[in-house]
N, C-alpha and C positions, 0 to 999 in steps of 0.2 A: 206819922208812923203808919205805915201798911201793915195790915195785919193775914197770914198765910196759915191757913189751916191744912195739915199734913195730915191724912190718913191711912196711909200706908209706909211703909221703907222706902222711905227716898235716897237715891244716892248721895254721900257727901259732897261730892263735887259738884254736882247740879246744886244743894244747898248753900256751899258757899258762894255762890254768886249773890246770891243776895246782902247785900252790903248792913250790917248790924245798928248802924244807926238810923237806917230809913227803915227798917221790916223788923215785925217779930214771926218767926215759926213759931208753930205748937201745936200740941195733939186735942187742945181743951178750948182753944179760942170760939166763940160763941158767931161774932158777928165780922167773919173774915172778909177781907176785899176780894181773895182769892183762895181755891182749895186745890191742893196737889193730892194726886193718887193714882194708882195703878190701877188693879183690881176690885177695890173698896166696891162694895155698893152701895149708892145713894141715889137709888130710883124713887126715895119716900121718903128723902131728906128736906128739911125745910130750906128753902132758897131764901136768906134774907135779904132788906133791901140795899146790903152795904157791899154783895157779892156783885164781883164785874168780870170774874174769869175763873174756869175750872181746866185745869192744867190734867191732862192723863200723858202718864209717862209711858206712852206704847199705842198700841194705833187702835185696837178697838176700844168702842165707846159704847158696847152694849149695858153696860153698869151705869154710867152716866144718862140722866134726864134730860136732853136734847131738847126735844120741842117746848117743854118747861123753862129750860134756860134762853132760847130764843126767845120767847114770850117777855120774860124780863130783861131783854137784852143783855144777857150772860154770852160772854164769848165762851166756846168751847175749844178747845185746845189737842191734839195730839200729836205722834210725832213718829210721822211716816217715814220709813225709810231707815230711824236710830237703830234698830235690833235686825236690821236685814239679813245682814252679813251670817246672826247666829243661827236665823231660823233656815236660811241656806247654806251652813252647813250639818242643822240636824237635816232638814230633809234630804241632803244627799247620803248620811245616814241610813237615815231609812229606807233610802233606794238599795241600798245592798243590803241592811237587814232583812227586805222579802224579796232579794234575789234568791238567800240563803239562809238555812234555817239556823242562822245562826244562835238567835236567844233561847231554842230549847236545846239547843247543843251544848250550851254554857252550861242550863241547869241541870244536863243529863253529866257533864264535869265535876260540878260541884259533888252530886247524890255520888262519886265515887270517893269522897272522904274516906280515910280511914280504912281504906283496901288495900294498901301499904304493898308490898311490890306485883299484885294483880292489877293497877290499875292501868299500867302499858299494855297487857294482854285485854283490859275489860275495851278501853278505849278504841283500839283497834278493831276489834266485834260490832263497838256500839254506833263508829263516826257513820253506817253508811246509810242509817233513820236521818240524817240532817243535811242530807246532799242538797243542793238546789242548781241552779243557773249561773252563767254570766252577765252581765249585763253590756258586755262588749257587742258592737252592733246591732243592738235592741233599739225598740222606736218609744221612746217617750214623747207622749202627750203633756204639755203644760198648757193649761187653762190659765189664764189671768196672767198678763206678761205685765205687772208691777213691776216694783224693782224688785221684789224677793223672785218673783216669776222669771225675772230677763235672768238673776245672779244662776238662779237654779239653771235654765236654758244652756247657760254659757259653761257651766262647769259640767254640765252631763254631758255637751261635745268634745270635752277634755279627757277625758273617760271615755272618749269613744263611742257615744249612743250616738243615735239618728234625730234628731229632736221635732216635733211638729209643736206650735204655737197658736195660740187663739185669742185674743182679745178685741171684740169689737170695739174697746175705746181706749185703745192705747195711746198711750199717752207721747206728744213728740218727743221727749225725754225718752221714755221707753223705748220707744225705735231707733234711735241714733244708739242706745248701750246693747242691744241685741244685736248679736252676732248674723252676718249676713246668712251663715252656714245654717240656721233657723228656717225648718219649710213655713210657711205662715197655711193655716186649714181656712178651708172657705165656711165652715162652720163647726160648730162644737161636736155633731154627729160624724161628721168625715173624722175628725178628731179623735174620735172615741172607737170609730173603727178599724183605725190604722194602726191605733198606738198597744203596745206589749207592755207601758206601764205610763200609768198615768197620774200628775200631781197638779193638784187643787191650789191656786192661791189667790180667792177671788173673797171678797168682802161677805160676812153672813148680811143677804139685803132679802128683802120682800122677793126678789126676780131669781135667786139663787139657792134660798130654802128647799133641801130636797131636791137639788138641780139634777145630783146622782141619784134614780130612781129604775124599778123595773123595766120601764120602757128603754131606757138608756144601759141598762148592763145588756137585755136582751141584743144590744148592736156590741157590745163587745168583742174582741177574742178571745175563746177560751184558755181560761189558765192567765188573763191580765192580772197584775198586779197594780193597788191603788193606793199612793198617796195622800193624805190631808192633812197639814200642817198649816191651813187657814182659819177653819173654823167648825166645830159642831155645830149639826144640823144641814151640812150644806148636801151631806150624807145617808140618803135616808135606810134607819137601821133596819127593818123589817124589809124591806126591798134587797140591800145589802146581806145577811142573815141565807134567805130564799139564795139568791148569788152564789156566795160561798157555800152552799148543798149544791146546786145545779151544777159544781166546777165551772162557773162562768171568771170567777174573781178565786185567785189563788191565795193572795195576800193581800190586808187590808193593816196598813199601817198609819198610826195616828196619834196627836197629841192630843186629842181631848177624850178621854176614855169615861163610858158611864157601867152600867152595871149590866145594862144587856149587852154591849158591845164585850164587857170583860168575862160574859159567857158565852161567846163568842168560839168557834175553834177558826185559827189563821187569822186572828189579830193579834197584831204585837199592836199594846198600848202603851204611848208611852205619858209622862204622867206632865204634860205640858212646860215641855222644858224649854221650848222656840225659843223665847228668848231671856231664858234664865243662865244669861253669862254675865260675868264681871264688867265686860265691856259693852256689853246690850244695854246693860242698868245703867250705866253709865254715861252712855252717849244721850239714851231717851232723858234723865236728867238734864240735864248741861241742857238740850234741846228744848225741853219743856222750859226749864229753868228760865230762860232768852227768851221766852214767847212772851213769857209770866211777865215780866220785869220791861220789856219793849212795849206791853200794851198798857200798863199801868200809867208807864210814866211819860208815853209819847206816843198813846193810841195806834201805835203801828198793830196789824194783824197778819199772819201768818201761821199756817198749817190750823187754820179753825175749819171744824165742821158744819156750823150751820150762818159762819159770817163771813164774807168776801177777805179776799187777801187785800190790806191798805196799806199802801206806804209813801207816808209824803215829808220829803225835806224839809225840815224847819227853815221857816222863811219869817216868822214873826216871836214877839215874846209871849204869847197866849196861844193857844188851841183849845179849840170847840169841837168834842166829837160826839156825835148824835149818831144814838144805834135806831133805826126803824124802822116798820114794816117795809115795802121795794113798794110804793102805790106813787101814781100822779103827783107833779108840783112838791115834793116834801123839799127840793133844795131852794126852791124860789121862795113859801113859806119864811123858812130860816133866814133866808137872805131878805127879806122884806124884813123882817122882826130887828135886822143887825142894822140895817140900814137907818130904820126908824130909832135906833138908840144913838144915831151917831161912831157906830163900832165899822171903821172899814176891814174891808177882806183881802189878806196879803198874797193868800194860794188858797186852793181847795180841790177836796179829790172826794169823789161820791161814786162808790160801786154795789153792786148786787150780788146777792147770790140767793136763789132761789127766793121766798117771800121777804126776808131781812134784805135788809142794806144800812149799809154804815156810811158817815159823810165826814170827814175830817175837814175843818177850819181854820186857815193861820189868822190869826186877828191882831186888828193893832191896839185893841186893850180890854182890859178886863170885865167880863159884863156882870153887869148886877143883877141881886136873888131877883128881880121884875123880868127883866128881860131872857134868864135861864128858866123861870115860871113859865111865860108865854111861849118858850120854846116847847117846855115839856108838854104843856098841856094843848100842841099841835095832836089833831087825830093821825094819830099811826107811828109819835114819838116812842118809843119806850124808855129809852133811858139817855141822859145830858151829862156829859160832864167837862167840866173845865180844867184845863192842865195848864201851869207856869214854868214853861220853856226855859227857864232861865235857871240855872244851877249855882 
């Protein structure tokens, strides 16, 4: 029996994939094989040694212990791409919220409660505080051509803007779903100077912190309006602040709202809804759910952050997968150790990604606690396990 520690609301339909005679959920289990969550923080959580996968239902992983879990060869899990669709359509959202002032106009609606048949004469007074723009034949800037970057690309030339794109590491995926109609910028600076409104959907990383800063508003046009529906931080607020006085940045729209940005005047915060839909939760479940359950019981990986994607056909009744450091000789090691037990090798797949690598073994029989010892206690093994193919 697997045991799955849930810490956050998981959607039911990602939970019911897991079949009730093999797995228990719960909120209390101590020593899990695997833990699902969303938001949960567990940067100072104990990792024990019975954990082999942390499942995040959504794509960042700043709450999760990364380099910790690689250490004990912890796969890390999330699930790029489930909640695209919502987070591209709030940010198109919010491209017309700071076209138009709109959200103080609602609340300048409301404050007319109770003015009972003045309020057709007050409204007509009051609409012309909350005018803005079109956004017809405007140039939007998209940084980061993901897939929430390409969906946003494509639907803002549907709408009729101009679009310019940027990503020095787009992905081929990424380029085949981008619309030809996409100028592609030769740098983030040309980018930033051409575009009347600009939206961020680039990962929070070391290279990115602060990317938007004084130096870079000062190439702006004035009166730009700026998206972020990637990440706080990528933002920086003091540089931003100065901005918005200078009339460099007109609108600054965003899902991660702190306490100086919400003393802020010309930001609309919104209070991190990206991907707080029915079917965001849903898909990123069902997504995670499959990672979860695929690597358990037949060492496949996919969508992990700090271990290579693996996937090998069952070709024997055994598998041997050994998570460890990427160093010299680790697959010849293992193969000398199976060799000397008499254990032949039916298939095998051994890849990297950054300092990890994982090596997946079809074997023709079961090796013993000697022979899984001297595997583990190879330099640069972290973690062994053996799987039974056979259902």
């Amino acid at each position: 029996m697997y045991k799955i520690l849930k810490l956050d609301k998981i959607s039911p339909e990602g939970l019911a994939l897991f079949p009730l005679d093999q797995y228990e959920i719960g909120t209390e289990i101590t020593h899990p094989n695997a833990i699902l969550l969303r938001s949960f923080e567990m940067l100072n959580m104990e990792l024990t040694e019975s954990l082999l996968a942390v499942g995040r239902a959504g794509a960042g992983v700043n709450n999760i212990p990364v380099n910790k879990c690689s250490e004990k060869g912890i796969v890390v899990f999330n699930t790029p791409g489930a909640n695209a669709n919502a987070v591209k359509e709030l940010t198109i959202a919010g491209l017309l919220l700071a076209a138009r002032d709109i959200v103080k106009g609602v609340v300048f609606s409301e404050s007319l409660r109770g003015k009972g048949t003045e309020v057709a004469e007050l409204v007509e007074k009051g609409k012309k505080k909350f005018g803005g723009t079109e956004i017809l034949g405007k140039t939007l800037g998209v940084i980061g051509l993901g897939k929430i970057g390409v969906m946003v690309a494509n639907a803002s030339l549907d709408l009729g803007m101009k679009v310019i794109g940027y990503d020095p590491y787009i992905s081929v995926e990424s380029a085949w779903s981008l619309a030809r109609e996409v100028q592609r910028a030769n740098g983030l600076d040309m980018l930033i100077a051409n575009s009347d409104y600009i939206t961020i959907h680039t990962p929070l990383i070391e290279t990115t912190k602060g990317m938007l800063n004084a130096e870079r508003f000062s190439r702006m046009k004035k009166g730009v309006r700026i998206l972020n529906f990637s990440r706080g931080g990528i933002v920086n607020n003091d540089d931003l602040g100065k901005a918005i006085k200078n009339g460099i940045v007109e609108r600054y729209a965003t899902d991660f709202p702190d306490d100086e940005l919400l003393n802020m005047e010309k930001v609309i915060a919104i209070p991190h809804l990206g991907a707080s839909t029915e079917e965001a939760e849903t898909n990123c479940a069902v997504m995670v759910g499959n990672q979860i359950i695929n690597f358990i019981e037949k060492g496949i990986i996919k969508n992990s952050v700090n271990y290579p994607d693996c996937h090998l056909e069952q070709s024997s009744d055994f598998r041997l997968v050994v998570m460890n450091k990427n160093i010299p000789n680790m697959v010849g090691q293992v193969s000398t150790i199976l060799a000397k037990a008499n254990i032949n090798i039916a298939e095998m797949l051994n890849k990297s990604k950054g300092d990890y690598a994982c090596t997946i073994i079809d074997i023709s029989d079961k090796p013993d606690d000697d022979t899984i010892k001297t595997i583990s206690n190879i330099a640069g093994v972290v973690k062994v396990r053996v799987l039974n193919m056979v259902k």
